[in-house]
LUMVO-278030 format. One record per residue: residue in three letters; x, y, z of N, C-alpha, C in turn. Coordinates in steps of 0.1 Angstrom, whole numbers, padded with zeros to 4 digits, always signed. Layout:
ALAXYZXYZXYZ ...
! end
This chain:
UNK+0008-0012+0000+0000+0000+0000+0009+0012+0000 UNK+0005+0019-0006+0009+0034-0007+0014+0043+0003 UNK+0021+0048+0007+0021+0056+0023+0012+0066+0020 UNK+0014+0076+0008+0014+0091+0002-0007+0090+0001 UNK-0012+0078-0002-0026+0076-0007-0036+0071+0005 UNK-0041+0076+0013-0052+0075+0022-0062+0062+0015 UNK-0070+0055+0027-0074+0044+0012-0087+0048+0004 UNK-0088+0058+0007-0100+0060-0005-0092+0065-0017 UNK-0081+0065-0020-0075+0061-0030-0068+0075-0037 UNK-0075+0089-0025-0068+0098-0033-0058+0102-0030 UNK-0047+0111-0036-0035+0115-0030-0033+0126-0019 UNK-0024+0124-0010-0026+0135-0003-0018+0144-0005 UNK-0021+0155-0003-0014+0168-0011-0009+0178+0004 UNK+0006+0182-0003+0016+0189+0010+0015+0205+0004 UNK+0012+0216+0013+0019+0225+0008+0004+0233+0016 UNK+0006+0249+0014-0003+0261+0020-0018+0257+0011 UNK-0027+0254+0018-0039+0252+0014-0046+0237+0016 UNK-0037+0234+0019-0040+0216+0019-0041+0207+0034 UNK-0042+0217+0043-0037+0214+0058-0054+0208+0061 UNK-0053+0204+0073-0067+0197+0079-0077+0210+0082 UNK-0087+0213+0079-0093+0225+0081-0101+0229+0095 UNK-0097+0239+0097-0099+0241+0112-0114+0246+0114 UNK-0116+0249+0126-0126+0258+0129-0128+0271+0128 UNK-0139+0275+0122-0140+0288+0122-0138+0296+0133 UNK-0142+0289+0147-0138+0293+0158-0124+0298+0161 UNK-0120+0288+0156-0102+0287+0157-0093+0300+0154 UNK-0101+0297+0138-0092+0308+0128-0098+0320+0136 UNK-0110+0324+0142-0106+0338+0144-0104+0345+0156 UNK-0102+0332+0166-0095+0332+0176-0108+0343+0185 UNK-0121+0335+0187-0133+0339+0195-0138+0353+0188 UNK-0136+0358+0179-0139+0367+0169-0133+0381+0169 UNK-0120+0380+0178-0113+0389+0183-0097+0393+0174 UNK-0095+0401+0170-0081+0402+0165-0075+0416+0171 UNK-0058+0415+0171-0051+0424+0176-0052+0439+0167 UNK-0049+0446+0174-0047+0459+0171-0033+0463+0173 UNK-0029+0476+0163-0014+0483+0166-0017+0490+0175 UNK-0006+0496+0183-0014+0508+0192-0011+0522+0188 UNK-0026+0528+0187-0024+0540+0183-0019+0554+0196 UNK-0010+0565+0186-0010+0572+0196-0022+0585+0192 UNK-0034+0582+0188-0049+0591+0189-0056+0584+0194 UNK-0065+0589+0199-0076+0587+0209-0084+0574+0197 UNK-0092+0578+0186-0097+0571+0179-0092+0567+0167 UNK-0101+0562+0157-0095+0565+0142-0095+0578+0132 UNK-0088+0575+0125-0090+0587+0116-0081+0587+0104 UNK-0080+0598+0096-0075+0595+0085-0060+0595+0087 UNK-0055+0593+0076-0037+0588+0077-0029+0594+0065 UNK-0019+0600+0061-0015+0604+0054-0007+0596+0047 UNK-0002+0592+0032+0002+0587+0024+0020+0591+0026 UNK+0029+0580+0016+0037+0592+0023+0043+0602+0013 UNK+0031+0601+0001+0031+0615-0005+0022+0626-0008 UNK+0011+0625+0001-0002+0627-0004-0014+0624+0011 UNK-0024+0631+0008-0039+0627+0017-0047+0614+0004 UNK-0047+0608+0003-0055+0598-0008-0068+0592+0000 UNK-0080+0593-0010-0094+0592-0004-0097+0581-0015 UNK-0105+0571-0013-0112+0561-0017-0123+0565-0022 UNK-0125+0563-0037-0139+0566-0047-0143+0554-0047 UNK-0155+0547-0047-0166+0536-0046-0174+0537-0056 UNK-0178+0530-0068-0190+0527-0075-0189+0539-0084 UNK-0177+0541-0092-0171+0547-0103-0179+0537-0113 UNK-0185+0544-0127-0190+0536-0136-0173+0527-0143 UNK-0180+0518-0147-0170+0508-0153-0160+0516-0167 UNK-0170+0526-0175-0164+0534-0185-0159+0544-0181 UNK-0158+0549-0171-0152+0559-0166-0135+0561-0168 UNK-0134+0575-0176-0119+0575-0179-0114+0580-0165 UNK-0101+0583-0167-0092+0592-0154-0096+0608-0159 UNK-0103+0610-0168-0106+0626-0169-0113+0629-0165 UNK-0127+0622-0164-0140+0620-0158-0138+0624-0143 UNK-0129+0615-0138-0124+0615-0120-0119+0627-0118 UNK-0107+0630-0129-0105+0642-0122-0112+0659-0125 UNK-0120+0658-0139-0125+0667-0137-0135+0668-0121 UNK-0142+0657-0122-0149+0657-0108-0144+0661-0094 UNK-0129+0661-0093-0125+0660-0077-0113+0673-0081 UNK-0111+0681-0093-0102+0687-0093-0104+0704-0086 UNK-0119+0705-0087-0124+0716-0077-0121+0720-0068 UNK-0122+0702-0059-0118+0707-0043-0100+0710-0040 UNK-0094+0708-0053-0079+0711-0048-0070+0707-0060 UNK-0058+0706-0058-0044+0706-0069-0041+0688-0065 UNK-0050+0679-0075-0053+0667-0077-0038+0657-0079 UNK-0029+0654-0071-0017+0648-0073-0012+0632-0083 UNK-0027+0628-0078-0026+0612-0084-0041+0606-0086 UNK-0040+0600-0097-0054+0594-0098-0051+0579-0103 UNK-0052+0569-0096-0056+0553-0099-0062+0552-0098 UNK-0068+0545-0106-0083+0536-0112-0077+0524-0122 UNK-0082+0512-0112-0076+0499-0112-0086+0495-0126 UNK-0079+0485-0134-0089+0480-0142-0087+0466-0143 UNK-0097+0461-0147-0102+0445-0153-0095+0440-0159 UNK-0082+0429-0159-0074+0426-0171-0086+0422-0184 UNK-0097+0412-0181-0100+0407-0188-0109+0417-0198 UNK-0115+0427-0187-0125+0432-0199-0124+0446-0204 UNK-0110+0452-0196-0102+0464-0193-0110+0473-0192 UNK-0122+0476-0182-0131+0484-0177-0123+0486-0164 UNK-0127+0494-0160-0126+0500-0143-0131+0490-0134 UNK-0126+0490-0126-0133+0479-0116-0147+0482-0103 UNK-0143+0496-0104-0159+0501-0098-0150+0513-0087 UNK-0134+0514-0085-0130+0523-0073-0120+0531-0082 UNK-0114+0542-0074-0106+0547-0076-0099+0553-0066 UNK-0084+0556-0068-0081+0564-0052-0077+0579-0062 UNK-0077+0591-0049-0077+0600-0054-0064+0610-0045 UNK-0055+0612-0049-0043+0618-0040-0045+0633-0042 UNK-0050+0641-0029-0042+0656-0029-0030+0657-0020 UNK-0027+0669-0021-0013+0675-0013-0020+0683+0002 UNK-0031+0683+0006-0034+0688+0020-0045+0682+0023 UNK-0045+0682+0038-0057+0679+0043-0068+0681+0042 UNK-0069+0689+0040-0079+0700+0039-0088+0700+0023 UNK-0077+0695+0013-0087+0698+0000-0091+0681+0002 UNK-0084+0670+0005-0092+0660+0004-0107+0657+0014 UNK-0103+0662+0026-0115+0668+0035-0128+0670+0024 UNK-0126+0682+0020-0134+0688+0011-0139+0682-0001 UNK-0133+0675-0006-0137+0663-0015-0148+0651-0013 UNK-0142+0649-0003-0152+0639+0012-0165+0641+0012 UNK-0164+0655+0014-0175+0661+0019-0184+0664+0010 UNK-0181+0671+0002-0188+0672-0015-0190+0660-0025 UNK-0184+0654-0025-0185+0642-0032-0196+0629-0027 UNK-0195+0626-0016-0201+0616-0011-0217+0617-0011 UNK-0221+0605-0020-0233+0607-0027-0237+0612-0041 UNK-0230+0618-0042-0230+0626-0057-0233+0618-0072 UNK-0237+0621-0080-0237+0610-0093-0222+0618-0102 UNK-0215+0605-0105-0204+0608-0119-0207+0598-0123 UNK-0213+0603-0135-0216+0597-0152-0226+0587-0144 UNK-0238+0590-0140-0248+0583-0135-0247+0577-0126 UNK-0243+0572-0119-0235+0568-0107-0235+0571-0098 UNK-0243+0568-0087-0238+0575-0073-0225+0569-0065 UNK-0214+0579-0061-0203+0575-0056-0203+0575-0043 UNK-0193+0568-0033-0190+0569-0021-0173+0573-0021 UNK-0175+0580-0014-0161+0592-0009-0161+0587+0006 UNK-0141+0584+0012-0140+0585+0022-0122+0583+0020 UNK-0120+0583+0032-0106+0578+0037-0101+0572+0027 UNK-0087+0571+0019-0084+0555+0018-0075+0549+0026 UNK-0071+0559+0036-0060+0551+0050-0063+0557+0060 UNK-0070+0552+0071-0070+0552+0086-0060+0548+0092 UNK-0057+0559+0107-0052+0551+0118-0061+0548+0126 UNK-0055+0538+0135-0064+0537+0151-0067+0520+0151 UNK-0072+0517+0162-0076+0504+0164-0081+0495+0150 UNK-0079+0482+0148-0088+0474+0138-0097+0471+0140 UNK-0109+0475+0130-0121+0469+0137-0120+0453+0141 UNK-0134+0452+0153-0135+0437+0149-0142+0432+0143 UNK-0143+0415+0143-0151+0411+0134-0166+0407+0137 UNK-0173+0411+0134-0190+0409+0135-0191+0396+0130 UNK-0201+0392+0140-0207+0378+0135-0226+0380+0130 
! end
């Protein structure tokens, strides 16, 4: 008999992914995970280390980078614009991040933007980096 083959005859397989599967319990360790320690009271936004950069939500799929930035170039002197796309169908994937150079004009972007329709669309505007505790996980 085989060592490598369990006897229902399949092979057993070594490597990350293939281990005995645990409990959900297990893995999240009573539904609690660590935190870094922050030195602010709560969370809040985080600066890039070139930039304030804010997270765009539910960008149309056709949306160019001119679209974005005409839209967010109001609130300030617009540094960087990513908008990730689909290898396969090379559409936008639905986000975008948006980099200014102060606090203050991405603030302002935040604030004006969220909810707003670009190219029919209503978007969500916020952070794209917090500090402060990790949330936990909800069950």
């Amino acid at each position: 008999m085989d060592v490598d083959r369990p006897r229902g005859g399949a092979r057993k397989q070594k490597g990350r992914g293939f281990r005995e599967p645990m409990e959900l319990e297990d893995r999240l360790q009573g539904g609690q995970f660590e935190a870094l320690p922050s030195d602010k009271a709560g969370p809040g936004p985080a600066k890039s280390v070139e930039g304030w950069v804010v997270l765009v939500t539910g960008v149309h799929e056709e949306a160019q980078e001119e679209d974005v930035h005409d839209a967010f170039a109001e609130f300030g002197d617009v540094k960087n614009i990513y908008m990730n796309l689909d290898r396969r169908t090379g559409f936008v994937k639905g986000y975008a991040l948006v980099e200014y150079g102060t606090k203050q004009e991405a603030q302002a972007a935040i604030e004006e933007m969220e909810g707003k329709e670009l190219l029919t669309q209503i978007v969500h505007v916020t952070w794209a980096f917090s500090s402060g505790p990790i949330r936990r996980a909800r069950r």
